[in-house]
C-alpha positions in Angstrom: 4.0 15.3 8.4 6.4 12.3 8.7 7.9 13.9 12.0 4.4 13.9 13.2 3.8 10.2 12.6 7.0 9.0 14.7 5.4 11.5 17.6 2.2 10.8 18.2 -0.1 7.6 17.0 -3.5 8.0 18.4 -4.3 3.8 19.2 -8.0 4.1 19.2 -8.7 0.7 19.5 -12.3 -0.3 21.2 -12.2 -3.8 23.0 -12.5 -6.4 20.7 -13.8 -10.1 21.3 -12.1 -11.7 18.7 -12.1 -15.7 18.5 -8.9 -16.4 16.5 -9.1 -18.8 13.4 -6.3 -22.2 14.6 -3.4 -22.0 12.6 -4.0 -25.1 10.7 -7.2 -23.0 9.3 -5.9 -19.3 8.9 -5.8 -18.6 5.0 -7.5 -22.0 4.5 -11.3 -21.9 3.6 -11.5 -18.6 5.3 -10.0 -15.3 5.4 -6.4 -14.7 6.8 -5.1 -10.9 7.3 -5.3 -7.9 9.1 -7.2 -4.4 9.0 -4.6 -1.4 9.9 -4.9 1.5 11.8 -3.0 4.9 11.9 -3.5 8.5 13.6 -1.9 11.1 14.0 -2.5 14.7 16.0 -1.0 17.9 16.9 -2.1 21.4 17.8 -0.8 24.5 18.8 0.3 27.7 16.0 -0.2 24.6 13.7 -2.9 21.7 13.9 -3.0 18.6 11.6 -4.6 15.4 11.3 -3.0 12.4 9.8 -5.1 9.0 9.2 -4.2 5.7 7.8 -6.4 2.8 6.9 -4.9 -1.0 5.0 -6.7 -4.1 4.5 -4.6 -7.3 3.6 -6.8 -10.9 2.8 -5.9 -13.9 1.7 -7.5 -17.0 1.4 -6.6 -20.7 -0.3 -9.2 -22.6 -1.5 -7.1 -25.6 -3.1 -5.2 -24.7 -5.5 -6.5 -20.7 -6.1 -5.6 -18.4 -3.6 -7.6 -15.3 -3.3 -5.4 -11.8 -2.4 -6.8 -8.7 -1.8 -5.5 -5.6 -0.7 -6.4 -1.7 0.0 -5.5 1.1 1.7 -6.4 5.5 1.8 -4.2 8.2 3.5 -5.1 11.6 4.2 -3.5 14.5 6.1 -5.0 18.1 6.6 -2.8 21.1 8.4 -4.5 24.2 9.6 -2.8 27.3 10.4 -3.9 30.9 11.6 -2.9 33.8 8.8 -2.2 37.6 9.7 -5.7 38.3 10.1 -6.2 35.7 12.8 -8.1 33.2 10.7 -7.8 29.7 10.1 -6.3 28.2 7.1 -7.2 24.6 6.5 -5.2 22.4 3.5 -5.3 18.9 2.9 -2.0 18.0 2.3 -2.1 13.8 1.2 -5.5 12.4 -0.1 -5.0 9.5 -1.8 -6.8 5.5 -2.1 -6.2 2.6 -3.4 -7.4 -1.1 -4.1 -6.0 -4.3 -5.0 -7.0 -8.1 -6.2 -4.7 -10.8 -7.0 -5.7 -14.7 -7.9 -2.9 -17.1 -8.0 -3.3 -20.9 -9.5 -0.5 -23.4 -8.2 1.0 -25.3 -11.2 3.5 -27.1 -9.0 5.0 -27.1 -5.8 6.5 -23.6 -5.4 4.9 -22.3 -9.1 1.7 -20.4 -9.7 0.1 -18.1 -12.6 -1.7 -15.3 -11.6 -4.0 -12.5 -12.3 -3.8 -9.1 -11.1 -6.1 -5.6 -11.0 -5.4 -2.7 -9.2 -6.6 0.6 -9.2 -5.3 4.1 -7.3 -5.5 7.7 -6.9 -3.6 10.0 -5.5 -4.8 13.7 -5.2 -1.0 15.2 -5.0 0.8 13.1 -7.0 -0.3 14.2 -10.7 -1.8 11.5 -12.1 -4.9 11.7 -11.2 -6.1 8.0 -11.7 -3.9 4.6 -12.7 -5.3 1.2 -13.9 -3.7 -1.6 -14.4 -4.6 -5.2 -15.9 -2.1 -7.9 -16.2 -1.0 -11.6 -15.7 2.0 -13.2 -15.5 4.3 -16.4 -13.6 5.1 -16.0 -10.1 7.6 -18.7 -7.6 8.1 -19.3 -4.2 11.7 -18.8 -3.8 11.4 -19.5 -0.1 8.5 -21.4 2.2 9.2 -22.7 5.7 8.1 -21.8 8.9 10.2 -18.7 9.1 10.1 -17.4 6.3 8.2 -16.7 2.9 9.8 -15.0 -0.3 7.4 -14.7 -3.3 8.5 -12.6 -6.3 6.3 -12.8 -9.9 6.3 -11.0 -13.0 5.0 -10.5 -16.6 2.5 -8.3 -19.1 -0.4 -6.1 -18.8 -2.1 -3.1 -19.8 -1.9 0.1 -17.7 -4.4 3.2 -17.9 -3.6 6.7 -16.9 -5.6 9.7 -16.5 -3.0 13.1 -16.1 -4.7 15.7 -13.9 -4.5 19.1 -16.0 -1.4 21.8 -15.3 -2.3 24.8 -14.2 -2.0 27.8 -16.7 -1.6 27.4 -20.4 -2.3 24.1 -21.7 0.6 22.6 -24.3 -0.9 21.4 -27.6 0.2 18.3 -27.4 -1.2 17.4 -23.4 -3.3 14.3 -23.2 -5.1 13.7 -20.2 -5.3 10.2 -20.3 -3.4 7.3 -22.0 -3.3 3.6 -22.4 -0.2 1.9 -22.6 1.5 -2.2 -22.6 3.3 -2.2 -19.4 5.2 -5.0 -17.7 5.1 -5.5 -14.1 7.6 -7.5 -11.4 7.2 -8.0 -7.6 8.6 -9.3 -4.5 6.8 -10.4 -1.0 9.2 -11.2 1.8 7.7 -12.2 5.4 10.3 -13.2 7.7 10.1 -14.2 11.4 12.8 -12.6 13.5 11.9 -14.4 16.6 8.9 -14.9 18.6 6.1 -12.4 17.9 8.4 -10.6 16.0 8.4 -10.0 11.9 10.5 -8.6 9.2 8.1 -7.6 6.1 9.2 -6.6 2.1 7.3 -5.6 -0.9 8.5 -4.3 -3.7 6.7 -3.1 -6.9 8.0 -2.5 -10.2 6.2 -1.1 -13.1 7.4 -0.2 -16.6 5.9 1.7 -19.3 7.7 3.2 -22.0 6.6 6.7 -20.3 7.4 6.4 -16.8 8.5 3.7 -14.6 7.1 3.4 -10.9 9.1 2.0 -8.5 7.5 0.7 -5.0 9.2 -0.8 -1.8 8.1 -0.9 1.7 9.5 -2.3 4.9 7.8 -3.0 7.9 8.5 -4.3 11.0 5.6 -6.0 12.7 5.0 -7.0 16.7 2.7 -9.0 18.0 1.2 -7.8 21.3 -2.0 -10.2 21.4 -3.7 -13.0 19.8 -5.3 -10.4 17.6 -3.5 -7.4 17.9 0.0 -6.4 16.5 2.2 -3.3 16.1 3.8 -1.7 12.9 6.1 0.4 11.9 6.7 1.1 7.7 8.7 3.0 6.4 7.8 3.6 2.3 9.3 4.5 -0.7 7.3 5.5 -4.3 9.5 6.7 -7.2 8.5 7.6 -11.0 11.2 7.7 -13.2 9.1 10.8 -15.4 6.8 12.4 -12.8 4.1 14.7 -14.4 5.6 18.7 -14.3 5.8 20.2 -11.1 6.0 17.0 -9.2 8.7 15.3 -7.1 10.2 12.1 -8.7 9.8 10.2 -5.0 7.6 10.4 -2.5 7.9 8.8 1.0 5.8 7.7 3.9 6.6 6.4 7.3 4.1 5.0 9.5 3.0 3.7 12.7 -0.1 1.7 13.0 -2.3 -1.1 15.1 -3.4 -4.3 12.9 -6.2 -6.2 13.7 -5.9 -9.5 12.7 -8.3 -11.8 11.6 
């Protein structure tokens, strides 16, 4: 499926009369980000689809600042079996959203709050939850470049999807657990119309640790629309039985901003 992402991205971008927000007011009393689009298509002895869809917000208002974030994948294949008929699988399905409020306390220090919810159809847990709120600093602000890492308690809910065949005694289906959670954003400016972005995710529990990171180089082709290519990588420490321990993703997309 990857290989089919680096060969073909379907831009199906309508025109769009977009008035840009000035700089000075981007993120400022209104909304700042972007909406992304990916696709993906091949046919032949095998036909799949591949779609991609990410929203990233932000807005300041004073000293709060307002993130949001969300995102779904999903990927069918169809094939033709010895009896000439077609065979249709989805092979990703999976969603997710996420809301973060930050509170400056200084210059470069904030508190936040942060909610995020996912699931993931192949990865074996069929549902995570997690609450938490911690201290985050801005280890780098200029014009080039941002670097944002945070960290600190919460409370993380799991729901297993059941294995197939005989059940063990002792399976729960869901549990709730004290995590801790630490993260890093890096946006840097390369040159001209041209971005480096990092985000890394860490969450422990004492069952299972996920580790996120994705990088992204983004290019800017108009006032509103931009290029990306991602490349990420999610890894769980104690993935449910039958599952890979890491899973990765690479991507190309179009962004909208707004």
């Amino acid at each position: 499926m990857m290989d089919l992402m680096t060969m073909s991205l379907l831009g199906v971008v309508g025109t769009f009369a977009v008035e840009p927000l000035a700089a000075d007011d981007k993120g400022k009393e209104n909304w700042d980000g972007s909406v992304e689009f990916s696709a993906a298509s091949a046919s032949g002895n095998t036909e799949n689809t591949v779609l991609g869809l990410k929203l990233d917000a932000r807005r300041v208002l004073g000293r709060y600042t307002h993130d949001v974030a969300a995102g779904a994948n999903y990927a069918e294949s169809t094939t033709r079996d010895d009896d000439g008929e077609d065979v249709s699988a989805v092979t990703q399905d999976n969603w997710f959203a996420r809301y973060r409020m930050e509170i400056q306390t200084g210059d470069r220090t904030f508190i936040y709050g942060r909610a995020r919810y996912e699931q993931d159809s192949f990865s074996g847990f069929e549902s995570r939850a997690f609450l938490g709120a911690g201290l985050g600093h801005s280890l780098i602000e200029n014009d080039r470049t941002t670097w944002d890492v945070l960290a600190g308690p919460g409370v993380q809910y799991t729901v297993l999807e059941t294995p197939e065949g005989p059940v063990p005694e002792d399976f729960e289906d869901s549990e709730t657990e004290f995590a801790l959670y630490a993260g890093s954003d890096l946006n840097w400016t390369l040159r001209e119309n041209v971005a480096i972005e990092h985000d890394l995710d860490v969450t422990y529990s004492e069952e299972n640790t996920t580790l996120s990171t994705e990088a992204a180089i983004k290019t800017k082709l108009t006032e509103a629309l931009s290029s990306r290519l991602s490349y990420k990588v999610t890894h769980e420490t104690d993935p449910p039985v039958g599952r890979e321990a890491t899973d990765s993703l690479l991507r190309a997309s179009i962004a909208l901003g707004f």
